[in-house]
N, C-alpha and C positions, 0 to 999 in steps of 0.2 A: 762182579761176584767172583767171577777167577781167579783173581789178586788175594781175597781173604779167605778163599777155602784153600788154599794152594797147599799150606802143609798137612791138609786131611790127608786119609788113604781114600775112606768114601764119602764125603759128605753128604747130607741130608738137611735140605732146605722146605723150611716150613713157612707160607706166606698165610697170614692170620689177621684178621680185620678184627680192633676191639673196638667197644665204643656204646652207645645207645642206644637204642630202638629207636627210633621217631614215628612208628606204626602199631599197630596193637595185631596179633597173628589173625584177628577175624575179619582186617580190611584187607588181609590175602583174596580171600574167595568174595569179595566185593562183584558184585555185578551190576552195580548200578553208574553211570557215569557221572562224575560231577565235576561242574563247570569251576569251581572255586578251585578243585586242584589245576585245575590246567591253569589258571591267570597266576597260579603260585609257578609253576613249575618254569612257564614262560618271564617269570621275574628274575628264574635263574638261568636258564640257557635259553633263547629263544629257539635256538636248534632241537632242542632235544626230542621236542616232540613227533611223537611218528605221524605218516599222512591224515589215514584214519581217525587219531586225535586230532590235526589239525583241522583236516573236514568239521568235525563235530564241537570242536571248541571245549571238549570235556575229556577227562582220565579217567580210567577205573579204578587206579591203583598209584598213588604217590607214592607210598611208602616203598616200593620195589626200587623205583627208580632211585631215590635218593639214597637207599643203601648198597646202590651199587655204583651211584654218580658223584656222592660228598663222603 
């Protein structure tokens, strides 16, 4: 990034995610756990999941994840 802002005085970088929801804002406040997210989520990183999910075999929340992992 040094290389292309070089001829600024100050530059000002903006990093911006576009794209499309894959969640609806009401499975934010989810509190139920489900098992069907977590075999999605383990299709895509086996890692991803934290202990806790791993214990339980369920997510509260896919949608979080995937908008800040794809």
């Amino acid at each position: 990034m040094g290389d292309l802002l070089y001829s600024f005085n100050n530059p000002c970088v903006m990093d911006i995610k576009m794209g499309t929801r894959t969640f609806l804002e009401t499975e934010v406040s989810n509190t139920t756990a489900r098992k069907d997210l977590y075999e999605k989520m383990i299709k895509v990183d086996k890692c991803a999941p934290s202990i806790e999910e791993n214990e339980a075999k369920a997510l509260l929340n896919y949608g979080i994840w995937t908008s800040v992992t794809i």
